[in-house]
N, C-alpha and C positions, 0 to 999 in steps of 0.2 A: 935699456934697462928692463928688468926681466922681472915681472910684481912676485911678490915674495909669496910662496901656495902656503895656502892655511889648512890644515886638517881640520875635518868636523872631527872634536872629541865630546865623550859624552861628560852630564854636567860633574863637578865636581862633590864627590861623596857618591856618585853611582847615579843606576835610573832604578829606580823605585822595585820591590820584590812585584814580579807578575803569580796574584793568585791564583792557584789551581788546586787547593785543597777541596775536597768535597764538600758542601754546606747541604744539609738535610732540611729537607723540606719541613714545616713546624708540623707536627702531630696533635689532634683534635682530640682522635681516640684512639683507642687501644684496640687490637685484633678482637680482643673479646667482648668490649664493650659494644664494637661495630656489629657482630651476630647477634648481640641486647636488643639493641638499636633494631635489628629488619626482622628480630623474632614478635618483639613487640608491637611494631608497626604492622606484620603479618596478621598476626591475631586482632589487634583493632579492624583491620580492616575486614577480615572474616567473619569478624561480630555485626557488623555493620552491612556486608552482604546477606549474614544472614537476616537481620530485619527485614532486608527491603526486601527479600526474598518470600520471606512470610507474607508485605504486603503484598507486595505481585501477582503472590497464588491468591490470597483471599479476593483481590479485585480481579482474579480472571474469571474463578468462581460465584462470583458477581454478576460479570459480564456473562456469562456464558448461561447463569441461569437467569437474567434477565431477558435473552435473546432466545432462551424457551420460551418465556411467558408470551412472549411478545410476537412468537414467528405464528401459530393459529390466526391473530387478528390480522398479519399480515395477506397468511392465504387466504384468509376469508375476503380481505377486504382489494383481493387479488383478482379472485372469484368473480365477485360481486361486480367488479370495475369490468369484466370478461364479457357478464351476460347482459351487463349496462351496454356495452359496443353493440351486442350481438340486435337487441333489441334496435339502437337506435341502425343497425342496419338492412334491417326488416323494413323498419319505417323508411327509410331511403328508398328501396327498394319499389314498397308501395306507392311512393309518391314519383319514384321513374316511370316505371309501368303502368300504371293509371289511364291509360289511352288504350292500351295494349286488350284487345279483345282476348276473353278466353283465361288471361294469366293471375294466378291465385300468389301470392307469396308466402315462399317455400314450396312451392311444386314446380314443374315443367308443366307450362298451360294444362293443368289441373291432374297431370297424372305427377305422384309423388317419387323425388327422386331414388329414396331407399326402399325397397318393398316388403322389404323380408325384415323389416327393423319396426318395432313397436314404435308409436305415435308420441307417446311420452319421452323416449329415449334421445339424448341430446346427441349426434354426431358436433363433434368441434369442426369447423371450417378448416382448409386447407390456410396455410398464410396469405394466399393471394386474395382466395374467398375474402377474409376476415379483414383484410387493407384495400378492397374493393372500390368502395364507396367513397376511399379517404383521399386526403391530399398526396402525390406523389413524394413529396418533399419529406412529411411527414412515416410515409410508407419507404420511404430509402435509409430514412435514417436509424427507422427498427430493425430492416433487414440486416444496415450493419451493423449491428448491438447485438441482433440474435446470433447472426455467422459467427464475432467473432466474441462472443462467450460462452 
C-alpha cells in the first residue's frame, strides 16, 4: 500500500497581500522652512563670531601692548643678569690665578688683550669665554638652547 501524497496548498481565503506600495518618510519641514532654518542659524552664529571676534582683537591688543611695556625691563634685567656673570667671572678668574706671578685680570700677564680699543669699552666674551668658569653641565645645556633657537 502506497501512503496517499498530500499537496501543500496554501491556507484557505489566500496568503495575505505582500506590501510594496511606497510609504514616504514623515516630513518635519518644508523645503523652505529648511533654508529658514540654516539662514537663521547662519546668522546666529555670525553674530556670535562676530563678538568673540571683537574679544580676541581687544585681548590681542592687550597682550601685545602689555609685552611692550614689559620687554625694556626684560632687557634691562637681561643686561644686568649679563654683566652680573661677567663680573662674577673676573672674580673667578682672580681667585684662579692668584699664584700666578706677573697676571693682572683682563690682561695677558699685564699686557692688554685689545690695544686699539678704549679702556671703558666693553668687548662681550666669545661663548666659551663667558661659560668658562661654569659647570659643563650647565654650559651644554645653553649651548643647546642657543644652536637650536
Amino acid at each position: 500500500m502506497e501512503a496517499a501524497k498530500k499537496q501543500d496548498m496554501p491556507p484557505p481565503g489566500g496568503y495575505k497581500k505582500i506590501p510594496y506600495a511606497r510609504v514616504p518618510a514623515k516630513t518635519y519641514m518644508t523645503g523652505f522652512q529648511m533654508f529658514a532654518a540654516y539662514g537663521a542659524v547662519t546668522a546666529i552664529g555670525m553674530y556670535i563670531y562676530y563678538l568673540n571676534a571683537k574679544m580676541v582683537l581687544r585681548e590681542d591688543i592687550e597682550m601685545r601692548s602689555a609685552q611692550n611695556v614689559i620687554f625694556p625691563v626684560l632687557i634691562a634685567e637681561r643686561d644686568r643678569e649679563f654683566l652680573k656673570q661677567l663680573r662674577r667671572n673676573r672674580d673667578e678668574e682672580a681667585q684662579l690665578m692668584a699664584n700666578v706671578k706677573g697676571w693682572e685680570v683682563g690682561t695677558w700677564y699685564g699686557e692688554p688683550v685689545f690695544k686699539t680699543i678704549p679702556k671703558d669699552k666693553l668687548i662681550p666674551p666669545s661663548y666659551s669665554e663667558f661659560f668658562a668658569q661654569s659647570d659643563s653641565k650647565i654650559r651644554n645645556s645653553r649651548t643647546h638652547v642657543k644652536l637650536w633657537s
